[in-house]
C-alpha positions in Angstrom: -4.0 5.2 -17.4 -5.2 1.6 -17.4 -2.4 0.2 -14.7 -4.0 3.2 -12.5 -7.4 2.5 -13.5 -6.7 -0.9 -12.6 -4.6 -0.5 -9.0 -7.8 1.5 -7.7 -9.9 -1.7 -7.3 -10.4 -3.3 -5.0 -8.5 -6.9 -4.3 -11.2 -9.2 -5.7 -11.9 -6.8 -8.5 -8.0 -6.5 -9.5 -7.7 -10.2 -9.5 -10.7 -10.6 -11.9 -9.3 -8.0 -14.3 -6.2 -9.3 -14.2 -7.5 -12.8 -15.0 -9.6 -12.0 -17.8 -6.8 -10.2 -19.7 -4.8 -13.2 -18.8 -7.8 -15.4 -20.2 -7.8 -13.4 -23.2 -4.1 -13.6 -24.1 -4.3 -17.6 -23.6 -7.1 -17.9 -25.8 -5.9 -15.0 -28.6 -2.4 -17.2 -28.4 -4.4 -20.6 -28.8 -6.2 -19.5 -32.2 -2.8 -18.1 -32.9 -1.3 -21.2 -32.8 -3.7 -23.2 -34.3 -7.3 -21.6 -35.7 -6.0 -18.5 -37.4 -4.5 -18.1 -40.9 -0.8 -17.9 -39.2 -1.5 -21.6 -38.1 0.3 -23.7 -40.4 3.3 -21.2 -40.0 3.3 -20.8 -36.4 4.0 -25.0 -36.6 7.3 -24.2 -38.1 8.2 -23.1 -34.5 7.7 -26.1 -32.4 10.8 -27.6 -30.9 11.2 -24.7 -28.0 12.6 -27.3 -25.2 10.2 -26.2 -22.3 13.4 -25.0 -20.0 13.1 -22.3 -22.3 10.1 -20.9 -20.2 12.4 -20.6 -17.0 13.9 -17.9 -18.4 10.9 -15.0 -18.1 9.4 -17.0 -15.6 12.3 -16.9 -13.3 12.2 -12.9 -14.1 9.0 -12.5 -12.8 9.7 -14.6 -10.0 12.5 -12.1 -9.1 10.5 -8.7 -9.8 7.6 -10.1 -7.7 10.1 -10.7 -4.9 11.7 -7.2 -4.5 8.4 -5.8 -5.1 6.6 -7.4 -3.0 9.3 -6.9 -0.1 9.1 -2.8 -0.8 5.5 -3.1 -0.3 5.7 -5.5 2.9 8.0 -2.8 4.4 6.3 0.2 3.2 3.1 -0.8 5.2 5.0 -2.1 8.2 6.2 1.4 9.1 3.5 2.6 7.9 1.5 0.5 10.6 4.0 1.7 13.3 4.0 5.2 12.2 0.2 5.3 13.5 0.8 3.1 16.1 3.8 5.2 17.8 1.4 8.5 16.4 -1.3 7.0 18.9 0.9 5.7 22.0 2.4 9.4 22.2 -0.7 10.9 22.1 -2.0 8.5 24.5 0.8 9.8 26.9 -0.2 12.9 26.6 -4.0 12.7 27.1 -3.4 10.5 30.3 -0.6 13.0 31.6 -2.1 15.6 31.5 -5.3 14.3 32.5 -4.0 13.3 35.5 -2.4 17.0 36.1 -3.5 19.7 37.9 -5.1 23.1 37.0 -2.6 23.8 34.0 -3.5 20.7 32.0 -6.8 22.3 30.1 -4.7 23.9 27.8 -2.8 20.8 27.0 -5.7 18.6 26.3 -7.8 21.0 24.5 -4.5 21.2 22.0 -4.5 17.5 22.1 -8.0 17.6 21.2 -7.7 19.7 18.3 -5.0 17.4 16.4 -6.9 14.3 16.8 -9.8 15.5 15.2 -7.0 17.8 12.9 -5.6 14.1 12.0 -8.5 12.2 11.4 -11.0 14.4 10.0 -8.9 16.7 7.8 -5.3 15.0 7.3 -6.5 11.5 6.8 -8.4 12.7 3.2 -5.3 14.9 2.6 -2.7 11.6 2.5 -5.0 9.8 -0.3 -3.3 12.4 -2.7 0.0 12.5 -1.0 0.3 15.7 0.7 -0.6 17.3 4.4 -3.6 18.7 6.0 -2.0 22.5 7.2 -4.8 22.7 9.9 -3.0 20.0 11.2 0.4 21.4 11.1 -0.9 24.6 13.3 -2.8 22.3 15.4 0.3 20.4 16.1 2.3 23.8 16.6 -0.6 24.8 18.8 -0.2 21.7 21.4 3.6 22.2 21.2 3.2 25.6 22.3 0.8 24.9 25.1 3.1 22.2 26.1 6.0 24.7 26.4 4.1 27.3 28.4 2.2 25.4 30.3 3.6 25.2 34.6 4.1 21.8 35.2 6.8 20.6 36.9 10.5 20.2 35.3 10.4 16.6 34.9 7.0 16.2 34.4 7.2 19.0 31.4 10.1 17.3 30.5 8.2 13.8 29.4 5.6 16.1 27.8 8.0 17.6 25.5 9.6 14.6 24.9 5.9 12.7 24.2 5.4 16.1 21.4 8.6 15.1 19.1 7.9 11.9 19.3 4.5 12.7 18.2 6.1 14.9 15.6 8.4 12.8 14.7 5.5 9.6 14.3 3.6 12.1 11.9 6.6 13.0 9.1 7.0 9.8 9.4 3.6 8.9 8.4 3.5 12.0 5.9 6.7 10.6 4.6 5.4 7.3 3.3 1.7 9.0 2.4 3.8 11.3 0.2 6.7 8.5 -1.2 6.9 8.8 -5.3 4.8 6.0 -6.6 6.8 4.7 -9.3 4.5 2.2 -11.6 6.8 1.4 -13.7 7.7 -1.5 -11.2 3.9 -2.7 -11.5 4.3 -2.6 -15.6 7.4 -4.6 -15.5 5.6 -7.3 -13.4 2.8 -7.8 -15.3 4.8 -7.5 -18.7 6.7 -9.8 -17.6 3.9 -12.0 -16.6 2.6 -12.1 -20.1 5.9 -12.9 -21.3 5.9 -16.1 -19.5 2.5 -16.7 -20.9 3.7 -16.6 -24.8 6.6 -18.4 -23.6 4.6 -21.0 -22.2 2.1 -21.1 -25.6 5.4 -21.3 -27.8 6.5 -24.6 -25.8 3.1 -26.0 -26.3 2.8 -25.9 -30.2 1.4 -29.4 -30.6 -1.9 -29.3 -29.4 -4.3 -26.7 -28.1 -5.5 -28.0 -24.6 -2.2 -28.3 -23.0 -0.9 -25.0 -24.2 -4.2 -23.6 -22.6 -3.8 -25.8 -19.3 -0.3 -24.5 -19.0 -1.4 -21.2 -19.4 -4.1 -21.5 -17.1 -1.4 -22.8 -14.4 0.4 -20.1 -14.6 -2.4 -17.2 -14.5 -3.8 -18.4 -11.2 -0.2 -18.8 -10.1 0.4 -15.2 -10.9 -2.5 -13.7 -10.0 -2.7 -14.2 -6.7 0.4 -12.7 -5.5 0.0 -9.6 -7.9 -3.6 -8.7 -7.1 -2.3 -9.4 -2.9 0.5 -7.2 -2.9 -1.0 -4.5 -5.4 -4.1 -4.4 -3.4 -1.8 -2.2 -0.7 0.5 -0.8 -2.6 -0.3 2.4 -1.2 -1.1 2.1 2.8 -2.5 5.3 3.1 -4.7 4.6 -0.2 -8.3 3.9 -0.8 -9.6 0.9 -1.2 -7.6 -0.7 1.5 -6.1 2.3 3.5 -4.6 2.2 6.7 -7.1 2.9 9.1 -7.9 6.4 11.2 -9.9 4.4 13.8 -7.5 3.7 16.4 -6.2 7.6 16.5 -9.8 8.7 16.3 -11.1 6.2 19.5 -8.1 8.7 21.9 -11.0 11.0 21.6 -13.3 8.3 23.6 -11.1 6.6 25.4 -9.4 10.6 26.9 -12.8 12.6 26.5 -12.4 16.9 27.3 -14.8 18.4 29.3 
């Protein structure tokens, strides 16, 4: 509940939460060490060589890696999902714009999806699933596609522009509707405060250095975390992908 309550901030706000509970553990793990009852026993542990930290450290380093490339990659085709979603629409507004008496159909369907898309489907993919006004509006310009009386070739590149379009949007739906697994997310930042004791239990001597350390590796960490968590989810509010460039077709190819 909390890693959810905390990956629907925003950026600035993740990486404030993220450093106060940091901040917290350094200072709980300072009075551990050396204001609290436990003191004079938690003494009897020095002597932890400080290669010791590499050893959680280099585990975070590794789960931030592969996490981070999943979410690079996830928002990359997400970005081209839209991008090839727009250029085939695009191809359709300006052929059949540029058609003769059988093209009202065609944009009047095309039309329909765009504001389908970005006023209905758009809301739909915060939660993961599909907008089915959109599905019959897309059914809707396929089938005035199909009948309308162009000529074979130039039918031909409207069809083709259609499955591409369809083909842009599962696409799209497909990432929108991926399983987000969080588990990932909890590893990395258990992992994180890991590294932190670790760091404390090399640094039983005195109380500034063991906080200094700490403090190291919290901004260290934090940075990349609140980064990649901040679009975790492309489609995803506070930092969602965008609906502007499909909505500006309406614009840029107006229907009269």
């Amino acid at each position: 509940m909390l890693l959810k309550f905390w990956m629907s901030q925003t950026m600035p706000v993740m990486a404030l939460l993220l450093a106060c509970a940091m901040t917290i553990l350094a200072l709980f793990l300072c009075w551990l060490s050396f204001g609290s009852r436990f003191a004079a026993h938690a003494q009897d542990w020095k002597g932890v060589t400080p290669p010791f930290v590499g050893v959680p450290a280099t585990l975070f380093a590794l789960l931030m890696t592969f996490l981070s490339q999943d979410v690079w990659d996830a928002n990359r085709r997400a970005h081209q999902a839209v991008a090839l979603e727009r250029e085939q629409l695009a191809t359709l507004s300006a052929l059949s714009g540029n058609n003769g008496i059988d093209s009202d159909g065609v944009l009047t369907a095309i039309h329909e999806y765009v504001e389908a898309v970005v006023g209905l489907e758009w809301q739909a993919m915060e939660e993961g699933s599909q907008s089915p006004e959109t599905e019959a509006a897309l059914n809707k310009l396929n089938a005035a596609v199909n009948g309308a009386k162009f000529g074979p070739s130039f039918q031909r590149a409207l069809i083709d522009a259609v499955i591409g379009l369809r083909s842009a949007r599962d696409q799209r739906l497909a990432i929108a509707g991926a399983f987000s697994d969080d588990r990932k997310w909890a590893a990395v930042l258990i992992i994180a405060f890991i590294t932190q004791i670790a760091l404390a239990a090399t640094h039983l001597d005195r109380p500034k250095p063991q906080l200094l350390a700490q403090a190291i590796f919290a901004a260290a960490a934090i940075v990349p975390i609140s980064l990649v968590a901040s679009v975790n989810d492309p489609y995803s509010p506070p930092n969602a992908i965008s609906s502007d460039s499909v909505a500006q077709l309406l614009e840029r190819y107006p229907h009269k």
